[in-house]
Structures are given as C-alpha cells and as structure tokens.
MDAnalysis code that builds the backbone (N, CA, C; Angstrom):
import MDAnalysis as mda
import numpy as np

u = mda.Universe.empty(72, n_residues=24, atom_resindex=np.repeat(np.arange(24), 3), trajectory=True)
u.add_TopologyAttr("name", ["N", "CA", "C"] * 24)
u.add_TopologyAttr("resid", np.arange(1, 25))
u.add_TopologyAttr("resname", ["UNK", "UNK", "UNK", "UNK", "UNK", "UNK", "UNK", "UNK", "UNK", "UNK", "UNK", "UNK", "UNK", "UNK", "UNK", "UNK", "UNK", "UNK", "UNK", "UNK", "UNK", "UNK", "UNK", "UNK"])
u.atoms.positions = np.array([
    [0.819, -1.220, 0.000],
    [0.000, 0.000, 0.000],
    [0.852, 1.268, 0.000],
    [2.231, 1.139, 0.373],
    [3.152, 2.232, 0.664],
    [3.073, 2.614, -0.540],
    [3.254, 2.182, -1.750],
    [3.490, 2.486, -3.308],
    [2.439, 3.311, -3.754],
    [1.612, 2.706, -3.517],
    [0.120, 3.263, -4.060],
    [-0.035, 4.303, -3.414],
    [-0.011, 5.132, -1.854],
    [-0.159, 5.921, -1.245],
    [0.666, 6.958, -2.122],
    [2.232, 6.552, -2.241],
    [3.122, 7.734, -2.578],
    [2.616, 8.391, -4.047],
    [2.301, 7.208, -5.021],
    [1.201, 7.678, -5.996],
    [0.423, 8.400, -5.990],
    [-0.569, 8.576, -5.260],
    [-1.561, 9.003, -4.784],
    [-1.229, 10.778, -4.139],
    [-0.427, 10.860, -3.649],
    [0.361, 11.627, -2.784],
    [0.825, 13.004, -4.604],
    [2.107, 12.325, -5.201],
    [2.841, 12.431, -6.080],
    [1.693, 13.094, -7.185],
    [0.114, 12.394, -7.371],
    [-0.478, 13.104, -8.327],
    [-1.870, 14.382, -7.055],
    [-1.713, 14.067, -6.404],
    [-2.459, 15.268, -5.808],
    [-1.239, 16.413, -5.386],
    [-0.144, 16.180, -5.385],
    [1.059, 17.733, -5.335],
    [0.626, 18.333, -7.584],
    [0.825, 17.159, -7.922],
    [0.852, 17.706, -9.550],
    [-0.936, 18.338, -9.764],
    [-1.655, 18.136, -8.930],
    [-2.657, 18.715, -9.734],
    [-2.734, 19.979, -8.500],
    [-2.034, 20.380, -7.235],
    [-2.129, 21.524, -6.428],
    [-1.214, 22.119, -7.509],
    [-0.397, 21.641, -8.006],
    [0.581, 22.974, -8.998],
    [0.182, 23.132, -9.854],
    [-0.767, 22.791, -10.178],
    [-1.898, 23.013, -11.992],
    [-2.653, 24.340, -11.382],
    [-3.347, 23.442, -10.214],
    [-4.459, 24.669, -9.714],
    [-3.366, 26.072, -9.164],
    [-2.499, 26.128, -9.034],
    [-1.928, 26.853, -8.308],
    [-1.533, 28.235, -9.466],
    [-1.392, 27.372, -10.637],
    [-0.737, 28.003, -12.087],
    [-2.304, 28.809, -12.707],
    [-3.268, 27.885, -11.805],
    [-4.187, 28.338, -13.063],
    [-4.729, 29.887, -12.181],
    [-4.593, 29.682, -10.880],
    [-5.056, 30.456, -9.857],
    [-4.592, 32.012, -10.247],
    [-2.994, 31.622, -10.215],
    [-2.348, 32.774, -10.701],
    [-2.598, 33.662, -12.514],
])
C-alpha cells in the first residue's frame, strides 16, 4: 500500500501545482 499511497500523494502535489498556475 506504501506504493500506491506515494502515488496518490505524487499526483495530488501535480494537480495543487496546476491549480496553483491556473489560480495565478
């Protein structure tokens, strides 16, 4: 489950820096 978590983890930082880009 450790794998899958860091996955999980790894694409919710990439979509806070989408929203973050789009914010700006």
């Amino acid at each position: 489950p450790g794998s899958s978590a860091s996955s999980q983890f790894c694409i919710a930082g990439f979509y806070i820096e989408l929203y973050s880009y789009f914010l700006m």
